[in-house]
KOLGU-810888 format. One record per residue (C-alpha): residue number from 1; x, z, y. Coordinates in steps of 0.001 Angstrom, whole numbers. Each point is the difference from the previous one (the first is absolute). Example, Ala and Ser with C-alpha at 12.3 -4.5 7.8 and 13.67 -1.06 7.14 Angstrom:
REM KOLGU-810888
   num         X         Z         Y
     1     12300      7800     -4500
     2      1370      -660      3440
//
This chain:
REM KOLGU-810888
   num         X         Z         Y
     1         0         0         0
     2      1434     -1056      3568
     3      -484      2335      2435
     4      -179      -841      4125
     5      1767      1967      2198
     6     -2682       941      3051
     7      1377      1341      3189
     8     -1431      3016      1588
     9     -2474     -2140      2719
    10     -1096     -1993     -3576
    11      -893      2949     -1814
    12     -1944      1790      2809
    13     -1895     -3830       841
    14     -1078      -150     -3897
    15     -1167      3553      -183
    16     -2303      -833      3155
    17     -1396     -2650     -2129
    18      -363      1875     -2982
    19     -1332      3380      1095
    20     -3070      -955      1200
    21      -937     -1724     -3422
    22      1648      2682     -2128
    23     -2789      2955      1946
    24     -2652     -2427      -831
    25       747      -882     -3525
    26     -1217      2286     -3185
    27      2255      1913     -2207
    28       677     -2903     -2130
    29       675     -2711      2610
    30      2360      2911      1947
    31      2317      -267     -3307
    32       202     -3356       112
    33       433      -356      4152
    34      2735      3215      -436
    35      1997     -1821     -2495
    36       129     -2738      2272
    37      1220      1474      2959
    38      2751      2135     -2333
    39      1148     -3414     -1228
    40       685     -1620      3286
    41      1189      2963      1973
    42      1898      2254     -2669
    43     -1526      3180      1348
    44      -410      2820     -2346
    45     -4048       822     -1255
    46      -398      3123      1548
    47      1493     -1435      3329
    48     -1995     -3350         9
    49     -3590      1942     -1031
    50       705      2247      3243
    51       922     -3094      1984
    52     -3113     -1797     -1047
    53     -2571      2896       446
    54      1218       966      3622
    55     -1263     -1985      2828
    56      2294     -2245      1250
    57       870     -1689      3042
    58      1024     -3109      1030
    59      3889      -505       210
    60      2004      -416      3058
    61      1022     -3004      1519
    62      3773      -656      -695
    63      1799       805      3666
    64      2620     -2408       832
    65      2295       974      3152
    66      -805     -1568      2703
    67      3095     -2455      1756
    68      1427      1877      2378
    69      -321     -1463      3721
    70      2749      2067      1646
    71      3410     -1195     -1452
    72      3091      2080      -105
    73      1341     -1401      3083
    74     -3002      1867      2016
    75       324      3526     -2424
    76      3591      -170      1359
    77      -349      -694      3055
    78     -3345      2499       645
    79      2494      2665     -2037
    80      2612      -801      3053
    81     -2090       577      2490
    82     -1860      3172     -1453
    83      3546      1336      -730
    84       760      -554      3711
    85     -3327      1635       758
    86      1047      2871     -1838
    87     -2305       -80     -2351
    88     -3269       368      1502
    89     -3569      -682     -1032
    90     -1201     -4002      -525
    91     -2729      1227      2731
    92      2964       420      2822
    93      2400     -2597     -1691
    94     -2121     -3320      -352
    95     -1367       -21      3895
    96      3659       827      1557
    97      1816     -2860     -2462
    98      -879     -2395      3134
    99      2149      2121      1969
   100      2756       518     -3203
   101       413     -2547     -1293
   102      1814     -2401      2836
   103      2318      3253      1021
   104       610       208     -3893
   105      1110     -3918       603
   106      1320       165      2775
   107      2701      2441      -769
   108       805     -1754     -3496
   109     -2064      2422     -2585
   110     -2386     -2900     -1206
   111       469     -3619      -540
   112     -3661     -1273     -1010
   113     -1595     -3407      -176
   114     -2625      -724      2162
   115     -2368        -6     -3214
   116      1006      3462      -729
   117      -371      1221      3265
   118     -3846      -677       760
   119      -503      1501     -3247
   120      1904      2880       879
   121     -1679       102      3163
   122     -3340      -687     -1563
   123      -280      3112     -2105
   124     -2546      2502      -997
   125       772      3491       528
   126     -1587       394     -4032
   127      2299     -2541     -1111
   128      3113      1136      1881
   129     -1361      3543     -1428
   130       379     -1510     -3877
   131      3259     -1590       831
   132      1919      2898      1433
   133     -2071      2484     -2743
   134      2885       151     -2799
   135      2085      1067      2940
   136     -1455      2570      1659
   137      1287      3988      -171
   138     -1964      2888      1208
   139      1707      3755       999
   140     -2516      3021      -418
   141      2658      2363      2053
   142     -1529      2056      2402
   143      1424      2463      2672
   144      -435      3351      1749
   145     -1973       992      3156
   146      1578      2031      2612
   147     -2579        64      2593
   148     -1345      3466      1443
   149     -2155       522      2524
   150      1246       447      3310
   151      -285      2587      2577
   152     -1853     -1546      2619
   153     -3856       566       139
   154     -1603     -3357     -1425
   155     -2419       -49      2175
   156      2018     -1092      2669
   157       809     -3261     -2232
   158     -3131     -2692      -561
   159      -910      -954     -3434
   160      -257     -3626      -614
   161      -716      -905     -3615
   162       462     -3528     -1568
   163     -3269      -987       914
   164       997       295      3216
   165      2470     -2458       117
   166     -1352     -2807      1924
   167      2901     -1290      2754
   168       653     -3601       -74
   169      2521       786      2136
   170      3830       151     -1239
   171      1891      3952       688
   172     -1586      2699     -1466
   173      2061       854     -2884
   174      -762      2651     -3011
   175      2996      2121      -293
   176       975      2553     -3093
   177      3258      1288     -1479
   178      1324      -788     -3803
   179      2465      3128     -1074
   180      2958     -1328     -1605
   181       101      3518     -1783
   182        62      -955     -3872
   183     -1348      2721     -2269
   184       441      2853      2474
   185     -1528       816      3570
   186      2904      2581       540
   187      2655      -886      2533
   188       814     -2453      2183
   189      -975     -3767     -1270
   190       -57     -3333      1910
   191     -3416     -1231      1293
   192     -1544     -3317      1098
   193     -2645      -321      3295
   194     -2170     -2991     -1077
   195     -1603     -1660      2762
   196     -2788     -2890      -945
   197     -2014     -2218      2382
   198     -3711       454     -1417
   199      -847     -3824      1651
   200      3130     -1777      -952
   201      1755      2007     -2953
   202      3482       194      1760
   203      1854      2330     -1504
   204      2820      2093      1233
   205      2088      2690     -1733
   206      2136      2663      1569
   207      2670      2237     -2498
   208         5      3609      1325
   209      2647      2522      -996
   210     -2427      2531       -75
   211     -3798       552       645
   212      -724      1923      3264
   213     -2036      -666      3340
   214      3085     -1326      1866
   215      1283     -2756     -2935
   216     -3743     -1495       216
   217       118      -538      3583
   218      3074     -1437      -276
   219     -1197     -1962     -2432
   220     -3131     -1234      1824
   221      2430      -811      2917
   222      1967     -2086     -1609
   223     -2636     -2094     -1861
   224     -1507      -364      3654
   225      3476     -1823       793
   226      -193     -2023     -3123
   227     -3520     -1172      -761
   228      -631     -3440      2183
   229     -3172      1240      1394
   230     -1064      3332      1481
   231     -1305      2931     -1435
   232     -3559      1296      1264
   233      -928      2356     -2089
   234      1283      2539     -2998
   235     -1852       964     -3063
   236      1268      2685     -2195
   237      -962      2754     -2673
   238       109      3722       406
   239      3161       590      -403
   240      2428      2339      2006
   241      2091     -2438       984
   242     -2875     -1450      1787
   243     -2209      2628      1063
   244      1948      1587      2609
   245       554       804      3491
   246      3236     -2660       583
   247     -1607     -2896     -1301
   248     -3304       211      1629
   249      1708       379      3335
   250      2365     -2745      -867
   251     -3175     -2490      -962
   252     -1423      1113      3881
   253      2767      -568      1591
   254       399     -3713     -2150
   255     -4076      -514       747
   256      -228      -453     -3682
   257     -3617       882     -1467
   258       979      2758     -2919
   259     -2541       449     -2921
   260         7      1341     -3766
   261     -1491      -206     -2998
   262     -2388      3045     -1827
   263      2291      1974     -2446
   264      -265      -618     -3631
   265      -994     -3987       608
   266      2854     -2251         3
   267     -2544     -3032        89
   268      -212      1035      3760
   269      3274     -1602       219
   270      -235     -2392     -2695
   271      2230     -2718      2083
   272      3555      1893      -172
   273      -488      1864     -3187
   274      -158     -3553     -1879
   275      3606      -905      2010
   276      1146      3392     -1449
   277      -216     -1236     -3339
   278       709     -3848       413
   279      2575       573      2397
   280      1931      3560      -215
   281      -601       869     -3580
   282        -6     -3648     -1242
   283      4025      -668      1349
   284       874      3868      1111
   285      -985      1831     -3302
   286      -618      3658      -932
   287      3130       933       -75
   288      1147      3358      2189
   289      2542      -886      3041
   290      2201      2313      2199
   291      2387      -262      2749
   292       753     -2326      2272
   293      2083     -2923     -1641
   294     -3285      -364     -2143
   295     -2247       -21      3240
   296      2334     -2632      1771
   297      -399     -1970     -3182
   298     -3981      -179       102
   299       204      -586      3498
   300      1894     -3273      -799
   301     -2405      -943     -2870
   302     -2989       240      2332
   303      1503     -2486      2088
   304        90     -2442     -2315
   305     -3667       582     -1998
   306     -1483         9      3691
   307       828     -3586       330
   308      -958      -616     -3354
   309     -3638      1801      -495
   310      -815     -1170      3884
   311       984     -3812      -507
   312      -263      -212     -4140
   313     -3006      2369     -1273
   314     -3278     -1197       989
   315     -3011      2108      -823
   316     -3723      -232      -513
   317     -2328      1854      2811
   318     -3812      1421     -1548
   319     -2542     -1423      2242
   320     -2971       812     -1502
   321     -1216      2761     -2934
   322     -2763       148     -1245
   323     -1991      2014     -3128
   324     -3358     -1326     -2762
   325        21      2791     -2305
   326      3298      1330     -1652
   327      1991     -3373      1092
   328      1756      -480      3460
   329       439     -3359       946
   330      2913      -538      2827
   331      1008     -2968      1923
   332      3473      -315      1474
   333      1717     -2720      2280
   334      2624     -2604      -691
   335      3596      2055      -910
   336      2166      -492      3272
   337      3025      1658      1222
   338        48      2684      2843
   339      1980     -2913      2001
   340     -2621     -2346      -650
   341     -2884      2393      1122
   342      2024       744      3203
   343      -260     -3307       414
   344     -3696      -222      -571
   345      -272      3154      2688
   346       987     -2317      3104
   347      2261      2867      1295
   348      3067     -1265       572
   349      1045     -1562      2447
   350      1610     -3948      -333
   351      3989      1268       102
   352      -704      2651     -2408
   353     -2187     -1987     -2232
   354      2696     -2384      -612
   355      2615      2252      -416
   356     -1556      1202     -3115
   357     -1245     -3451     -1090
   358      3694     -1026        65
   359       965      3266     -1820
   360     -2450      -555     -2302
   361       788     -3687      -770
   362      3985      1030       -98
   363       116      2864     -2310
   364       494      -534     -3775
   365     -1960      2190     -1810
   366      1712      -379     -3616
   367      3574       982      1561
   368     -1957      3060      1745
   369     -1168      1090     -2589
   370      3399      -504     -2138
   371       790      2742      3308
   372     -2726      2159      -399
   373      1448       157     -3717
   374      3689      1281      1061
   375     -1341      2236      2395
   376     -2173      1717     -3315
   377      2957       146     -1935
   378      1923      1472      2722
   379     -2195      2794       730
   380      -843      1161     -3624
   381      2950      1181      -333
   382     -1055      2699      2484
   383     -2923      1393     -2238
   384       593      3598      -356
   385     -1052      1753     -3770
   386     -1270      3130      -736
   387      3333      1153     -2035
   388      3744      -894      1164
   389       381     -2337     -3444
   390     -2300     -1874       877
   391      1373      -770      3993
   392      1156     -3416         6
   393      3595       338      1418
   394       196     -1479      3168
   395      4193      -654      1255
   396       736       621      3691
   397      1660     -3136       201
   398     -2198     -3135       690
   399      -425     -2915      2438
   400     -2260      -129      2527
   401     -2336     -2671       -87
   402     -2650     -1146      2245
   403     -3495     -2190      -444
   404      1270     -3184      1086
   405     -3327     -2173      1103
   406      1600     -3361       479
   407      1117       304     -3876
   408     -3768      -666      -259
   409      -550     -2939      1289
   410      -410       910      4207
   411      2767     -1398      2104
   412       356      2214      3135
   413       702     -1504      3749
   414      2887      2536       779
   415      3454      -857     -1543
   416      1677      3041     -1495
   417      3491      1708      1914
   418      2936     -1953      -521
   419      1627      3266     -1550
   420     -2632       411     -2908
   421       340     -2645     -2681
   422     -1456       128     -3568
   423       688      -690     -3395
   424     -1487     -3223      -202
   425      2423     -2085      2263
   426      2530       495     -2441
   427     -2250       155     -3060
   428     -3013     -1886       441
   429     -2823       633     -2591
   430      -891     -2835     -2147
   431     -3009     -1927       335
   432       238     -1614     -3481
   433     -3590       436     -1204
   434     -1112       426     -3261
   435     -2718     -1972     -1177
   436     -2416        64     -2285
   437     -1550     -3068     -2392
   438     -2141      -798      3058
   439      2259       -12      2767
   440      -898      3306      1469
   441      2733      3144       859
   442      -550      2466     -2671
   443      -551      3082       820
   444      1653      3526     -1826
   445     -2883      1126     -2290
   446       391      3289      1234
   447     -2908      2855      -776
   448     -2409      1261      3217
   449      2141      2051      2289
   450     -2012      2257      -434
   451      1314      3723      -827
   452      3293       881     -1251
   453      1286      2428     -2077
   454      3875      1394         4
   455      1081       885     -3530
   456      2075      2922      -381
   457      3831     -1348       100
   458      2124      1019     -3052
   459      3146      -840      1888
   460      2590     -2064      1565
   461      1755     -2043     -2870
   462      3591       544      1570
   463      2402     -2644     -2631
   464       203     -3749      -851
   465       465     -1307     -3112
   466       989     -3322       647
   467      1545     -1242      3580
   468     -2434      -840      2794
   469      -816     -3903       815
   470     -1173       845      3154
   471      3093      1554      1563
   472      1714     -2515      1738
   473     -3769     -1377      1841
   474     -1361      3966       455
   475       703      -422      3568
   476     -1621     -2993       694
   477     -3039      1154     -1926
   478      -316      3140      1830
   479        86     -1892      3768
   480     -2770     -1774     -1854
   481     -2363      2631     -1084
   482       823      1560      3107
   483     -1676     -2939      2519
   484     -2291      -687     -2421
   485     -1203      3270     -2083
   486     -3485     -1876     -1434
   487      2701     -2401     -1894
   488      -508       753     -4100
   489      2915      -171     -1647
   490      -947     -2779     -1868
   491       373     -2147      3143
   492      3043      1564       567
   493      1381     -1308     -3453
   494     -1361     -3802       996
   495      1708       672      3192
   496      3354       455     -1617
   497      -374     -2348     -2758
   498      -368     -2699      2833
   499      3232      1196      1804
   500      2012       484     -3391
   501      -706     -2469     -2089
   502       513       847     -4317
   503      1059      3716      1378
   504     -3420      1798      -396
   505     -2338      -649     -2646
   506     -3780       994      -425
   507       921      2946     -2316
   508      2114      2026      2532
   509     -3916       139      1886
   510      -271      3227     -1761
   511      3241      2060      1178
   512      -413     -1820      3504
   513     -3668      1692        15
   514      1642      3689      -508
   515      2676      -625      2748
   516     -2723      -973      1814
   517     -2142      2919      -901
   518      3201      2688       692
   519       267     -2082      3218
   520     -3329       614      1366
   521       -20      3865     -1408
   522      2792       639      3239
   523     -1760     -1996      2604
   524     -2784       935      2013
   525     -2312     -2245      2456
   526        64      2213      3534
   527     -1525     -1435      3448
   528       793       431      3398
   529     -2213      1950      1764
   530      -803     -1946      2861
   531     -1701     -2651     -1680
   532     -3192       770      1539
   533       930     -1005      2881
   534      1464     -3228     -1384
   535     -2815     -1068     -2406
   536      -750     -3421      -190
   537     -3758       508       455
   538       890      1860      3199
   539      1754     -3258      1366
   540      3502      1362      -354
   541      3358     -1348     -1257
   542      -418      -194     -4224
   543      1792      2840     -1849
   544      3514     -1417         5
   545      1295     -1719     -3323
   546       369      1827     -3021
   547      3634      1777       -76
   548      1640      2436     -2187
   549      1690      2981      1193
   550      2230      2368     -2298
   551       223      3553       253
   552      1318      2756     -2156
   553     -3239      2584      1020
   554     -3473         3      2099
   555       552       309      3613
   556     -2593      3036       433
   557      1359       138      3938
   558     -1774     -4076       215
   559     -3736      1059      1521
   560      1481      3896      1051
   561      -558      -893      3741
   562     -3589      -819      -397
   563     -1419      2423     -2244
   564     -1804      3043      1391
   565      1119      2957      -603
   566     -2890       693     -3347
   567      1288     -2954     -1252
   568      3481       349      -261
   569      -419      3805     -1682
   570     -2214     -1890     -2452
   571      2453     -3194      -562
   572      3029      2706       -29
   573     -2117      1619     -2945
   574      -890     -2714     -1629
   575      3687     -1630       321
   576      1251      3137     -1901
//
């Protein structure tokens, strides 16, 4: 007897056929339709009666995948541009690639067809959403709360809720503190004064070296030097730091309205708590951090990720809420930056309006955020752990390092002193880019930058085992990673492999990467501190070119002459 091998969709079709007639048929033809259907599908009796005398349903159509529309020269080229986004949401992404995509062109990151670009530009946020999906991360850290009520009567504050929000007008700001104060509230920690527009989104953060009245005033004045605009109006929680005698005189004496929230409901300042998390926590961390070399150091990474979340992040704004039943249905606008909704304000006036337009269309926003990057791993370093073990060692000899803006793309107006040269007229960086099977610069496929975690160091390996190859060029690397500290060491290697031809070869990448690494463990990326008064969105001179400058210890005598007498006690504490 030859027996026919069914498939699985064969079997299930003839038992919808025979089921029916086997229920009708009496106990003589069901012997006769059973043997049948054991025949042709080899199922054992017991099985096929329980088969036959269950109801059954019709089978599935077979599902065939569908062609894909999107090729993989628009996955990689929407994965460039979300990685140059920093990773946000399809929602914020797809409506600002207009605006991304020809800076990401223009500056050499993609190299697309025309075809591939008005797909690109022609996405869905739910397809860009199932595109980027196998890449996405997600971080359920969460931090502490310092606030306590302050001393002043709240009466003599307003309330405004978040219903009350309804200025179209660009300046008043939400403002709030994030404590840099790890597991612990004890001591003296870092801090960081958020200030965000509630009209336009823009965003400024300010690193304190400790949380008191006079730092947040400070604070405010400075972002009042920075921010393109003016302030009108402050909005702030319950806090101490708020709620007092020093700032309400200084908001008279400013004419800026002062309000707060009600305790105990954060939604009342719903605006800056979300920049708390996508902004401090997101490329700051949880991490604990003392002194002052650490506070100089977040001061210098803020000046980077304020060019970068007020020209790069765009964000949605609710416009309307509404509830039927349990279900809330909510309608937001298009995702713009807080640029592009200055723009949309009609405050500026013509000079200043094109000075950011030509900042805007200048700055690179891959190689900023290859800045932002160096800046992270420079400050880490800093984080301070509960037990001595566990404190990353951080050497008192380093070079200074400062944000340099033109390495991003923005070309200032005011040549630098002829005394102050870099690195790169005697080592320029190469622009050899690497490209991928479509043409386009391939990006590192780093993780988020999202929150970083120092492991506990189990010691300086002190001996060599075998001679090193990069003795003779150490020197020139170093002048290298010293103009340009964002610079991996893999483009270091393709740096010197050009110059020395058959001398370096791909497998020495790993030992350059832990010269590299000791490299970077003795450096540390200061600023000057008059750079508010030369900030580029201030109409000053740019920050002058990045330079490196050796020193065997930290300077603590650098800012001596203009701290008050609190804060040099504290940094004299805090230095010890």
């Amino acid at each position: 007897m030859v027996r026919f091998q069914m498939s699985f969709q064969s079997k299930r079709e003839w038992l919808a056929q025979v089921a029916p007639r086997y229920q009708a048929a009496g106990h003589a033809q069901k012997s006769v339709i059973l043997n049948e259907f054991i025949a042709a599908t080899g199922y054992a009796r017991k099985y096929a009666i329980r088969l036959l005398t269950q109801p059954v349903s019709l089978p599935a159509p077979i599902q065939r995948e569908r062609e894909r529309h999107y090729g993989k020269a628009v996955q990689e080229a929407l994965t460039i541009a979300w990685r140059a986004a920093n990773f946000i949401c399809a929602k914020r992404l797809v409506p600002f690639l207009p605006e991304l995509v020809p800076a990401l062109e223009q500056h050499g990151h993609l190299d697309i067809s025309p075809e591939v670009r008005t797909q690109l530009l022609t996405l869905s946020p739910a397809t860009a959403d199932r595109i980027l999906k196998p890449l996405r991360q997600a971080n359920p850290l969460r931090g502490l709360s310092t606030t306590k009520a302050g001393t002043l009567l709240k009466h003599q504050v307003p309330i405004r809720t978040f219903n009350d929000w309804n200025e179209t007008q660009p300046g008043f700001f939400e403002i709030d503190l994030v404590a840099h104060c790890g597991n612990t509230v004890e001591g003296t920690f870092l801090c960081t004064c958020v200030l965000t527009d509630v009209v336009t989104g823009w965003t400024e953060c300010q690193a304190l070296l400790y949380r008191s009245q006079d730092m947040v005033i400070q604070a405010i004045d400075r972002a009042r030097q920075l921010v393109p605009f003016p302030i009108l109006g402050l909005d702030s929680d319950n806090g101490g730091e708020f709620l007092n005698a020093k700032l309400i005189a200084y908001c008279e004496q400013a004419q800026l309205t002062f309000t707060r929230g009600r305790a105990y409901k954060k939604n009342d300042q719903c605006f800056v708590e979300q920049k708390n998390g996508v902004i401090v926590r997101q490329f700051v961390g949880y991490d604990r951090f003392e002194g002052e070399r650490a506070y100089r150091q977040l001061t210098e990474l803020y000046r980077a990720l304020r060019l970068y979340v007020n020209f790069f992040q765009p964000s949605m704004k609710l416009l309307t809420k509404r509830r039927e039943g349990s279900k809330v249905y909510r309608t937001y606008d298009d995702a713009q930056t807080p640029l592009q909704r200055l723009f949309s304000a009609q405050l500026l006036k013509a000079d200043a309006r094109a000075h950011l337009d030509t900042i805007a269309h200048s700055l690179d926003p891959v190689r900023l955020l290859q800045q932002i990057t160096a800046l992270q791993d420079a400050l880490w370093p800093f984080a301070i752990f509960p037990t001595p073990a566990a404190r990353p060692h951080v050497p008192a000899e380093h070079s200074k390092v400062v944000f340099d803006v033109k390495a991003c793309g923005l070309v200032s107006n005011t040549e630098p002193p002829q005394d102050q040269t870099t690195a790169d007229d005697e080592h320029p960086r190469s622009t050899e880019p690497s490209a991928t099977g479509s043409g386009m610069v391939a990006l590192e496929p780093n993780p988020r930058r999202r929150y970083h975690r120092t492991a506990t160091p189990r010691g300086p390996r002190t001996w060599r085992t075998r001679p090193d190859p990069f003795a003779a060029v150490w020197e020139e690397i170093r002048q290298a990673l010293s103009a340009h500290p964002e610079r991996t060491a893999k483009e270091v290697l393709l740096n010197l492999q050009q110059r020395y031809p058959e001398q370096f070869s791909a497998g020495q990448l790993r030992t350059l990467q832990r010269r590299v690494q000791n490299w970077r463990a003795k450096t540390m990326l200061a600023f000057e501190e008059h750079w508010v008064h030369e900030d580029l969105l201030a109409n000053q001179p740019l920050p002058l070119p990045l330079q490196a400058i050796e020193e065997t210890e930290f300077p603590p005598e650098m800012m001596a002459s203009e701290r008050t007498p609190i804060e040099a006690t504290v940094v004299e504490q805090a230095m010890q």
